[in-house]
C-alpha positions in Angstrom: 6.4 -17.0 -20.1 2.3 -16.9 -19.1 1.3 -15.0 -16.9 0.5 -18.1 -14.6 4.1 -19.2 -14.5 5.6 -15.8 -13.4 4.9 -15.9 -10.2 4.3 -19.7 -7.9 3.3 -17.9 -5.4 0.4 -15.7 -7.0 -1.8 -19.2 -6.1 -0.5 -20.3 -2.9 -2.5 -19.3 0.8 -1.1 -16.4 2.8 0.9 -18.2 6.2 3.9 -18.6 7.8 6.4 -21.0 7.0 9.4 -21.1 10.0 11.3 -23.5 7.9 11.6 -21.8 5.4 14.0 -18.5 8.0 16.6 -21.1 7.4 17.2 -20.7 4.0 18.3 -16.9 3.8 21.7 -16.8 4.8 22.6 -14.8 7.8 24.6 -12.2 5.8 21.1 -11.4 4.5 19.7 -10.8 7.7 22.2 -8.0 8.9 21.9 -6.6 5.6 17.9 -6.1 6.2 18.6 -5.1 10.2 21.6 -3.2 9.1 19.8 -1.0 7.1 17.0 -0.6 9.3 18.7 0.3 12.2 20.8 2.9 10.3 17.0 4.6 9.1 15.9 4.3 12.4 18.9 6.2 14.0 18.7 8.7 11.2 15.2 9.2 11.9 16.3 9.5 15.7 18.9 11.9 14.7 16.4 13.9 12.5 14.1 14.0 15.1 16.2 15.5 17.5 17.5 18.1 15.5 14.0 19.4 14.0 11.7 18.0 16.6 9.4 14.7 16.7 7.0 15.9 14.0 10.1 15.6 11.3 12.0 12.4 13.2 7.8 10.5 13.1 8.3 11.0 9.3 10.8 9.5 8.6 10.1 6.8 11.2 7.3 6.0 8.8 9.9 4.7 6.0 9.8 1.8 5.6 13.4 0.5 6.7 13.7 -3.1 5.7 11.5 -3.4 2.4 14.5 -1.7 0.1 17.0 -3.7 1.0 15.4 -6.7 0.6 13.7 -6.0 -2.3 17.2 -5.9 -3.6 17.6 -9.0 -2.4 15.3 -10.4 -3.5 15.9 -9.0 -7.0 19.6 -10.8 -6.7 18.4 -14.1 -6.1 15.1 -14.8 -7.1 14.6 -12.3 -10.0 12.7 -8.8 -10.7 9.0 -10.8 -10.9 9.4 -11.9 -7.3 10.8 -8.4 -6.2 8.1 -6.9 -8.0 5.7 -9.1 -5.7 6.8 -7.8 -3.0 6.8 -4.2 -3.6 3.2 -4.1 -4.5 2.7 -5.9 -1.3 4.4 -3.4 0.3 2.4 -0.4 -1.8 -0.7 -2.0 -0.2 0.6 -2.1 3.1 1.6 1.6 2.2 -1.7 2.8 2.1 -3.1 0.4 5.0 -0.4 2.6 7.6 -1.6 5.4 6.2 -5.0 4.5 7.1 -3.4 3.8 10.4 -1.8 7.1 11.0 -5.4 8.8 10.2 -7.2 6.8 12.3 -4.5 7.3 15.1 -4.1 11.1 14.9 -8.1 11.8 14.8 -9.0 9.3 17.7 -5.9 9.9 20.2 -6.7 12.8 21.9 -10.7 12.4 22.0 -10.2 8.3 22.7 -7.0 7.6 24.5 -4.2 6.1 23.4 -5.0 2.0 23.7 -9.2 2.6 22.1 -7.4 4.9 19.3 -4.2 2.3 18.7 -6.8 -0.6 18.7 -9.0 1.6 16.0 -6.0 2.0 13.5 -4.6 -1.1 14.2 -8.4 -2.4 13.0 -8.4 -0.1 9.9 -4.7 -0.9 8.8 -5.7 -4.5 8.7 -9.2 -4.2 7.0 -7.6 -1.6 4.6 -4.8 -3.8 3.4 -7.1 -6.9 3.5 -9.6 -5.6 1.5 -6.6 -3.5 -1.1 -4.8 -7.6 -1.6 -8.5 -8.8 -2.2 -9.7 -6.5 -4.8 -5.8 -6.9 -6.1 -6.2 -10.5 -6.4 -10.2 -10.1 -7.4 -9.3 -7.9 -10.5 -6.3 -10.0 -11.2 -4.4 -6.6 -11.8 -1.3 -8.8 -10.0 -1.1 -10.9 -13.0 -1.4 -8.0 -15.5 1.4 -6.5 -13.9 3.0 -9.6 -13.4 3.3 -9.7 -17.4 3.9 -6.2 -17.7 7.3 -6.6 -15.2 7.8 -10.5 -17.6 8.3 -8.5 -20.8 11.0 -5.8 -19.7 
């Protein structure tokens, strides 16, 4: 299989397609809300037992990418679940950029000029990470790499 083939969607614009909710089945949904939920009410649990600092970090887990990434893997194969995990690696490091920006600006900015600031650097981070991703064409070495396993 080239490296072209792998993945249809490697070429295709970024956007949202409504239509498309329809076709994952509802059992699919709770599974992904299910799961989340349970994190978040862990991470509730956690944080009332060994304060906010500990419940915020495991807040920052991210709750629904697992369990679809399994399935995803089910139905649509371990190229397309690949896919999606890197795009969650990038948005990964974009939160993190996030956070950073958050916790330095919050106290010296207030909370809406300091939430605006991350929310500013999350998106240019993880905008400019899928670029040089897609610039380098690493996605479709790694696209082959995950094709010959």
């Amino acid at each position: 299989m080239r490296s072209h083939e792998l993945l249809r969607d490697d070429s295709q614009p970024i956007g949202i397609e409504i239509s498309k909710l329809g076709a994952v089945a509802p059992k699919e949904h709770l599974i992904r809300f299910g799961f989340g939920a349970i994190l978040a009410a862990a991470a509730g649990g956690i944080g009332m037992l060994f304060g906010p600092k500990a419940g915020g970090l495991f807040l920052a887990f991210p709750a629904i990418l697992p369990a679809s990434l399994t399935l995803i893997e089910k139905k649509e194969g371990k190229a397309e679940a690949w896919a999606d995990a890197s795009g969650g690696i990038i948005g990964a490091i974009g939160l993190a950029g996030f956070a950073g920006t958050a916790y330095l600006l919050l106290e010296a900015a207030g909370p809406v000029l300091a939430l605006a600031a991350a929310l500013a650097v999350w998106a240019g981070v993880s905008l400019a990470m899928y670029a040089a991703v897609r610039a380098t064409r690493l996605d479709r070495m790694l696209d082959e790499h995950i094709a010959k396993e």
